[in-house]
Each structure stands twice: as structure tokens, then as C-alpha cells.
C-alpha positions as YAML, in Angstrom:
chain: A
units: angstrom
residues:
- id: 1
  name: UNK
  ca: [2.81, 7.48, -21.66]
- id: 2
  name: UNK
  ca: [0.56, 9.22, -19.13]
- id: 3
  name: UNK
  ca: [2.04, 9.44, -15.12]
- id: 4
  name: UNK
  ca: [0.23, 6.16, -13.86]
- id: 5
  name: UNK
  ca: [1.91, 3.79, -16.78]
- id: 6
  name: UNK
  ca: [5.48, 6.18, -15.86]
- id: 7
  name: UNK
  ca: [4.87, 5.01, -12.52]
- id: 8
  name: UNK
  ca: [3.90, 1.83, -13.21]
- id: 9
  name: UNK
  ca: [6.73, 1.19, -15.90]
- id: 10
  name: UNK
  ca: [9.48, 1.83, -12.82]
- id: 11
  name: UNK
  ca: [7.99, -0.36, -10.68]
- id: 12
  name: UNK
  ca: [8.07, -3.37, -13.01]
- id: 13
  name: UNK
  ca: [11.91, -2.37, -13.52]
- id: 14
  name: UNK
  ca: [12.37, -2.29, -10.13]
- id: 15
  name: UNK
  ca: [10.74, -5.57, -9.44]
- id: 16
  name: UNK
  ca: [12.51, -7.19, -11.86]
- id: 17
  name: UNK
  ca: [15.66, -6.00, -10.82]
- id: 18
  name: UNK
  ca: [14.68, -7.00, -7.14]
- id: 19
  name: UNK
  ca: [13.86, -10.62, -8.78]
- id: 20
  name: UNK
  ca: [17.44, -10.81, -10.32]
- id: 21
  name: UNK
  ca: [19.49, -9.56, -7.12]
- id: 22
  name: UNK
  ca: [17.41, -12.23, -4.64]
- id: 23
  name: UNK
  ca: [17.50, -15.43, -4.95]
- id: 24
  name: UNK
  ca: [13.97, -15.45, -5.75]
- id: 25
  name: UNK
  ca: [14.48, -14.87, -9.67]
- id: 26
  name: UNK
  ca: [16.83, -15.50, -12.41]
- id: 27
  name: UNK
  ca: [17.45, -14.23, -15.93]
- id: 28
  name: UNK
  ca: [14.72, -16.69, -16.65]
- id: 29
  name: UNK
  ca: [11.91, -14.89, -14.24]
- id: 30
  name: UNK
  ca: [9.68, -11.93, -15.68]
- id: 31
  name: UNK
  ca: [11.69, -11.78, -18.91]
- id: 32
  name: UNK
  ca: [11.34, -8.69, -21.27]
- id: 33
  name: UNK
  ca: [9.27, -9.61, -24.26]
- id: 34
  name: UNK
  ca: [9.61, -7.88, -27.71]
- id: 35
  name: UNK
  ca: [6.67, -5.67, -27.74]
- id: 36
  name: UNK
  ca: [6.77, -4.48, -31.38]
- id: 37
  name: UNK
  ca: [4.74, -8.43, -31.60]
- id: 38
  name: UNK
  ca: [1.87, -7.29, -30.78]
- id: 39
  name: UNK
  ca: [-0.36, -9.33, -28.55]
- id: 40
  name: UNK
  ca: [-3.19, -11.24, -29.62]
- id: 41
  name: UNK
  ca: [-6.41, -10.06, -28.74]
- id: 42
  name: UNK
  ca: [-9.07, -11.21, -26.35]
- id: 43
  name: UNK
  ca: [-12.76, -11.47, -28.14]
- id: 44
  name: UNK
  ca: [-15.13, -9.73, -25.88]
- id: 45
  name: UNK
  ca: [-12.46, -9.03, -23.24]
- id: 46
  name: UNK
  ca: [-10.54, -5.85, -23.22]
- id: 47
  name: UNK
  ca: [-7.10, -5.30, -21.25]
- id: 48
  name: UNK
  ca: [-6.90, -2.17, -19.01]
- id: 49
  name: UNK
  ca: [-4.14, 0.26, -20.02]
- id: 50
  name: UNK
  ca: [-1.70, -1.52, -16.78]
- id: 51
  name: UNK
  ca: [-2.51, -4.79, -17.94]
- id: 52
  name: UNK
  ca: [-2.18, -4.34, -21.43]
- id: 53
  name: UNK
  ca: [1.41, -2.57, -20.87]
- id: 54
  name: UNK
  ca: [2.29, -4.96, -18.83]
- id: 55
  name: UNK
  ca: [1.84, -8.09, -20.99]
- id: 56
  name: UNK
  ca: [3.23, -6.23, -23.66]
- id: 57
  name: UNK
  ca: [6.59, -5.71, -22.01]
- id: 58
  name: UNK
  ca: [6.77, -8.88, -19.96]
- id: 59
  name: UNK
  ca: [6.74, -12.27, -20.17]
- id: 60
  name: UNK
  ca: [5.52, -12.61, -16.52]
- id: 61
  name: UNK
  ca: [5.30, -16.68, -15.84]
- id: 62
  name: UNK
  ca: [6.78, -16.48, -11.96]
- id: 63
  name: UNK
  ca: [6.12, -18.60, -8.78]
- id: 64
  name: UNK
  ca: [7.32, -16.61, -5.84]
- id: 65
  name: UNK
  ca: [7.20, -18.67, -2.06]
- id: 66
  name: UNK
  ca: [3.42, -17.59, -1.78]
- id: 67
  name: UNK
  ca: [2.13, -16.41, -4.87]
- id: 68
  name: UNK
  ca: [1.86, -17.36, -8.45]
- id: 69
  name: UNK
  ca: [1.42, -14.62, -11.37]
- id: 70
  name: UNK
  ca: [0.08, -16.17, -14.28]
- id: 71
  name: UNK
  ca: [1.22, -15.97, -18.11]
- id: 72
  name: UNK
  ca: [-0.80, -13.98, -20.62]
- id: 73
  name: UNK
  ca: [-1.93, -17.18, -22.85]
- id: 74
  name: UNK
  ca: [-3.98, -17.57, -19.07]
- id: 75
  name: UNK
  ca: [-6.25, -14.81, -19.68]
- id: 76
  name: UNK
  ca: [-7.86, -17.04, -22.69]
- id: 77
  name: UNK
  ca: [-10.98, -18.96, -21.85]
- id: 78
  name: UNK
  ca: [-9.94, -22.71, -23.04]
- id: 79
  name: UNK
  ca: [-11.52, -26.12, -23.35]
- id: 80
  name: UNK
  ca: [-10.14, -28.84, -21.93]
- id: 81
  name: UNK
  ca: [-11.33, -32.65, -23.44]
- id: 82
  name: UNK
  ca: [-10.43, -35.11, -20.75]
- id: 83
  name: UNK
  ca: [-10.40, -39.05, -21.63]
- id: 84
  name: UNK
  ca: [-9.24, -41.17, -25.08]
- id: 85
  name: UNK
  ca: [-12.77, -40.42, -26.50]
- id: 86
  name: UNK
  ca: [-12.85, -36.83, -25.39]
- id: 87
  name: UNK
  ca: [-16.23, -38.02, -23.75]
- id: 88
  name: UNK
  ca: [-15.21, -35.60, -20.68]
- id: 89
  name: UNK
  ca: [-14.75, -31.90, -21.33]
- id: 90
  name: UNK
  ca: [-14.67, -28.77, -18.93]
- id: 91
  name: UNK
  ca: [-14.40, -25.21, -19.87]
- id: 92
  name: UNK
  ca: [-11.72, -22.74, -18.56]
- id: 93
  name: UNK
  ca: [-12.57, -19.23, -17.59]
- id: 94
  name: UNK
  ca: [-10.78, -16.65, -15.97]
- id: 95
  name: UNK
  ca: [-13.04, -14.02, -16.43]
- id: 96
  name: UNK
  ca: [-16.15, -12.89, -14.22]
- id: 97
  name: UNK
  ca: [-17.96, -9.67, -13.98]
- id: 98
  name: UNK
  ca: [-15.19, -7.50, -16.03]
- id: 99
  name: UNK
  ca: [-12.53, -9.02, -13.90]
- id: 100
  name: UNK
  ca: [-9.21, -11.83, -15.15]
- id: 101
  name: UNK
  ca: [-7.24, -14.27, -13.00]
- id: 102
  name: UNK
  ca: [-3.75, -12.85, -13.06]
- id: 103
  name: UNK
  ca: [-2.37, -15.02, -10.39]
- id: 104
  name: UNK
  ca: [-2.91, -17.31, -7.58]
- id: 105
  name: UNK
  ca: [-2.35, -17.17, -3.57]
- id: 106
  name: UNK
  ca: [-1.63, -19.99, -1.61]
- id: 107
  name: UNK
  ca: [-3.87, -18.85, 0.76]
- id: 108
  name: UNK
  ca: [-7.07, -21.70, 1.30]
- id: 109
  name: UNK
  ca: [-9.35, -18.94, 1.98]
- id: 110
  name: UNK
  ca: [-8.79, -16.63, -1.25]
- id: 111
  name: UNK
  ca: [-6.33, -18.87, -3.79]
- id: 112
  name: UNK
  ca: [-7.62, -16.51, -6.74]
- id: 113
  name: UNK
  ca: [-5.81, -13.04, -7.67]
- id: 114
  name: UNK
  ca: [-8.03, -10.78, -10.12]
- id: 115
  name: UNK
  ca: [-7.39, -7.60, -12.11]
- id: 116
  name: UNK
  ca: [-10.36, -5.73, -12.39]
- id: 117
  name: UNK
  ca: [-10.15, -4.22, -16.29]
- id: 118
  name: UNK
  ca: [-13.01, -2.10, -16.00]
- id: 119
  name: UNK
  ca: [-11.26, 0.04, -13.38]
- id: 120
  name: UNK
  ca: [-9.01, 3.20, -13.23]
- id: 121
  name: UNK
  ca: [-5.92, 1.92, -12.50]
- id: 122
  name: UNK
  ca: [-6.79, -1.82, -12.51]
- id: 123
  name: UNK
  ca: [-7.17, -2.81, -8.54]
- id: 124
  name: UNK
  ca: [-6.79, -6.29, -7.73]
- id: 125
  name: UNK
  ca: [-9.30, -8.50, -5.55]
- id: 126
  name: UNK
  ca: [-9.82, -11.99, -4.11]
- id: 127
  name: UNK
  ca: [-12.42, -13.89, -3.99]
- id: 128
  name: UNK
  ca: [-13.16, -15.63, -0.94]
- id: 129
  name: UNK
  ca: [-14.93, -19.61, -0.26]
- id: 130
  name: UNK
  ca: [-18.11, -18.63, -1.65]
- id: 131
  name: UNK
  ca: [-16.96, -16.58, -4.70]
- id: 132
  name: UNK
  ca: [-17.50, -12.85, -2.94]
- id: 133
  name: UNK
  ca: [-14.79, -10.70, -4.27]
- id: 134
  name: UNK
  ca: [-12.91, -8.68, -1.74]
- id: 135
  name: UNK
  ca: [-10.53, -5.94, -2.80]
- id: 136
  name: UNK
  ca: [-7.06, -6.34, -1.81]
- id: 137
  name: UNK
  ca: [-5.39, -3.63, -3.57]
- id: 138
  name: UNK
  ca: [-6.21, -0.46, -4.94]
- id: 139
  name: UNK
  ca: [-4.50, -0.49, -7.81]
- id: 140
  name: UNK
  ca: [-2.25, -2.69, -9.74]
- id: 141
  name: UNK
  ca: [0.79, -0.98, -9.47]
- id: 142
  name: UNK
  ca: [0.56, -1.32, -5.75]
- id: 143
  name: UNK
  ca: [-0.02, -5.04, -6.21]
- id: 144
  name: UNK
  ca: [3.77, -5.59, -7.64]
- id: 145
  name: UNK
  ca: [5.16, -2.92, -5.08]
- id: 146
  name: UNK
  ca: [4.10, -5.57, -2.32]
- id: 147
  name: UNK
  ca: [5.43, -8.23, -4.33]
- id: 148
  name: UNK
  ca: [9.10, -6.12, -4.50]
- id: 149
  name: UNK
  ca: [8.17, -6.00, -0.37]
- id: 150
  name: UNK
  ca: [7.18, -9.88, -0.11]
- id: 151
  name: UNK
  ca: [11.11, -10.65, -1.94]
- id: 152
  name: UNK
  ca: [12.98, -8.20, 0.33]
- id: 153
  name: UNK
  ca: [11.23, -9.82, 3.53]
- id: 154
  name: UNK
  ca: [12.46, -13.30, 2.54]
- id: 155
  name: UNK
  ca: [16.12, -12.06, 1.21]
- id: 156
  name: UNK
  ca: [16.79, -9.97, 4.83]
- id: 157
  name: UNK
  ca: [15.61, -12.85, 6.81]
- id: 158
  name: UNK
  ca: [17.68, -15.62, 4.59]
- id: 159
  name: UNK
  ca: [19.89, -15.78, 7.88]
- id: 160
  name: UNK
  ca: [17.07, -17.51, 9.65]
- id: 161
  name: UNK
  ca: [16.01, -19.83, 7.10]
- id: 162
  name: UNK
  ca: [15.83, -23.47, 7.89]
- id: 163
  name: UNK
  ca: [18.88, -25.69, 7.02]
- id: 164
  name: UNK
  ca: [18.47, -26.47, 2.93]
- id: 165
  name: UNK
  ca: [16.63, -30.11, 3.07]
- id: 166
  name: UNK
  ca: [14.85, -29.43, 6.16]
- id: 167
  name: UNK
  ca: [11.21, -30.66, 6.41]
- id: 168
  name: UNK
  ca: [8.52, -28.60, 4.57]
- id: 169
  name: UNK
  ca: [6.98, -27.76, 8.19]
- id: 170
  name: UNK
  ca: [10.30, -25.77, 9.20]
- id: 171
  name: UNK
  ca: [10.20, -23.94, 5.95]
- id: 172
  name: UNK
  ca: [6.29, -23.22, 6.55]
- id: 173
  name: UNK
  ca: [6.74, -22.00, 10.46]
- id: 174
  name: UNK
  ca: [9.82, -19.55, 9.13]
- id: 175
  name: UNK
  ca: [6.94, -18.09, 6.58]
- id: 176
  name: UNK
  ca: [4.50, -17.38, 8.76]
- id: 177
  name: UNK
  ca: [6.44, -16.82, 12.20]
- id: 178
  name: UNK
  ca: [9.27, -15.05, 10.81]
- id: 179
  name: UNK
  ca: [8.35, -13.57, 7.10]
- id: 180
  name: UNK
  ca: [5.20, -12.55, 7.65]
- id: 181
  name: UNK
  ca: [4.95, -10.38, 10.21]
- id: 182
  name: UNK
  ca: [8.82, -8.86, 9.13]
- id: 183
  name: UNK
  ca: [6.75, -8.00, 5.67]
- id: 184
  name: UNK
  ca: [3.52, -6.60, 7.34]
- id: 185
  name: UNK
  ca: [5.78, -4.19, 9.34]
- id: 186
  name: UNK
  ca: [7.22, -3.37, 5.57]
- id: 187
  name: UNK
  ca: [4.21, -2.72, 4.22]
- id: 188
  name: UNK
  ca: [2.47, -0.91, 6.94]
- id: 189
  name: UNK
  ca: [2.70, 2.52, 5.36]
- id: 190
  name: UNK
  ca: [1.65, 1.60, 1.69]
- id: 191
  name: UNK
  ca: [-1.83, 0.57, 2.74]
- id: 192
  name: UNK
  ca: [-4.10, 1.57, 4.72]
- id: 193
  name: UNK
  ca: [-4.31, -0.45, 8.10]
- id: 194
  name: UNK
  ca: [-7.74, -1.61, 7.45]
- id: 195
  name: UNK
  ca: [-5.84, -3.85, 4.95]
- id: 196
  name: UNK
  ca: [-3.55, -5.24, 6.85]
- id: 197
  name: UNK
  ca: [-4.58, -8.53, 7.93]
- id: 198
  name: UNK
  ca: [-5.81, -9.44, 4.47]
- id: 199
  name: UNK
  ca: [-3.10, -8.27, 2.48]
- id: 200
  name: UNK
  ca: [-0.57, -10.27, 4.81]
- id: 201
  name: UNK
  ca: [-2.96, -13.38, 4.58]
- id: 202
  name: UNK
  ca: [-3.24, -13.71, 1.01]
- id: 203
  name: UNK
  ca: [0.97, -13.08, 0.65]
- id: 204
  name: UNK
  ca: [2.27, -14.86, 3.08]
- id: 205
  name: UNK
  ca: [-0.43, -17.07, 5.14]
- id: 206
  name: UNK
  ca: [-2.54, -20.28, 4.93]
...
């Protein structure tokens, strides 16, 4: 295994570990898979070397407050008949211009996360209203060190957190007043400050 997968390997342990000791995962979130199966292949759509380890180790269905990360049977361009008669169809696909859906952001303004394959070390972008795509991370590895960022925010703040049954508002207003700017002052020294606002947007923001 070359030095980015070693580096990319611990930070999957560590976010998994994170998952398990927050309340934000279970045994049942980002599960080891058995990855002597090997996994079946995409026609016309190769994996980069991150993405293809990490599907091969993981079984990474998760919703996190803010952010979704997708399973690998999403990566498959499906049809999907709508109707008794099947009259209605429409066709699934999470690929464009080399680049896979891996995820989704609550965000209105850029709900789609993307892996570009094609890519040394597999950044990740957004797109925005119109389709543009915007990077948001440099690499993919970084991607899940922000997530391990984005758990700690919520578990140090848990203190402040609305009383359990409160309205969804209260729960919203402690995300953006409180988390957010506790995990941009986190994350301030893994990215450049350039990426700041967008980076804290698509994690944590509407």
C-alpha cells in the first residue's frame, strides 16, 4: 500500500472509531466489509485507488446531522419504471465528466458531494444551482478528516443541545449558531482560508 492509501487507511479507522465513541454512530454505522468479495465492477466507470479501497473495506451507508455518504450499489447508473404499466421511467446517474455522487449535503445551494476518479488523490467537489462544480476539498482523505471534525463539534457542544423533543427550529439554530462556527474554528488549519466559508456551508449550513 503506497503512503496516501497508509494515510488514508488511518483516517477511516479513526473515523470510525470517532463514529462509535459519539453518539453519532453505532456498531451498525460504516461497518467493515469482507474485502476478499471482491466488488463488482462499474462498465465504463473506473474507481480511483481511495475510492476503490474504500468501498472495499467499508460498508459506508451513514447519515450524519448534515451530510449523507452514500452506499457503493449508488455509484450504479439505474432505471427507475414509475406507474402499474411502467409507462413512466427516469434514468439514474451519478456520474458526470469523470466524477460519482458519493454523498449528499443538506445545503440548498450545493446538496451534491462528488469524487472526482480521474484525479490524484480523488478531491471532492459540489456542484452549485446551475450544475458548476466547485471544489471543496483537495483530496478525499481530507474530506473524512472534516467529517471526524464535523462529529467532535457536535459531541463537545452536546451540553448545549436543545432539550430531546424540542422543535426542529431549536435543533436547527444550535447547528448553525453554535456547531458551526465551533467546527470552522476546528478546521481552520486543515484548509486553506479561502475555503472556509464553503467548506462550513456545505457541512453544517442551509
Amino acid at each position: 500500500m503506497d503512503t496516501n492509501l497508509q494515510e488514508f487507511s488511518s483516517t477511516l479507522k479513526e473515523f470510525k472509531q470517532i463514529l462509535q465513541t459519539t453518539r453519532f454512530g453505532s456498531h451498525k454505522d460504516f461497518t467493515t466489509r469482507e474485502n476478499t468479495k471482491p466488488l463488482r465492477e462499474l462498465e465504463e466507470h473506473p474507481l480511483s485507488p481511495e475510492l476503490r479501497y474504500l468501498y472495499s473495506n467499508y460498508i459506508t451507508l451513514l447519515i450524519l446531522p448534515h451530510i449523507h455518504i452514500n452506499t457503493y450499489s449508488s455509484l450504479f447508473p439505474k432505471m427507475h419504471i414509475f406507474g402499474k404499466t411502467g409507462a413512466m421511467s427516469s434514468k439514474h446517474n451519478p456520474w458526470k465528466e469523470g466524477k460519482v455522487v458519493i454523498g449528499h449535503s443538506f445545503n440548498k445551494s450545493s446538496r451534491k458531494i462528488w469524487a472526482d476518479t480521474t484525479q490524484n488523490l480523488t478531491p471532492i467537489h459540489i456542484t452549485d444551482l446551475e450544475g458548476n462544480f466547485m471544489r471543496l476539498t483537495s483530496s478525499i482523505n481530507l474530506f473524512f478528516k472534516l467529517l471526524i471534525e464535523l462529529c467532535l463539534s457536535y459531541n463537545e457542544n452536546r451540553d448545549k443541545e436543545p432539550k430531546c423533543g424540542s422543535h426542529t427550529d431549536l435543533w436547527d439554530l444550535h447547528r448553525e449558531e453554535i456547531v458551526s462556527p465551533y467546527f470552522a474554528n476546528r478546521i481552520k488549519d486543515l484548509i486553506p482560508a479561502s475555503d472556509l466559508f464553503i467548506v462550513t456551508a456545505v457541512f453544517t449550513q442551509e
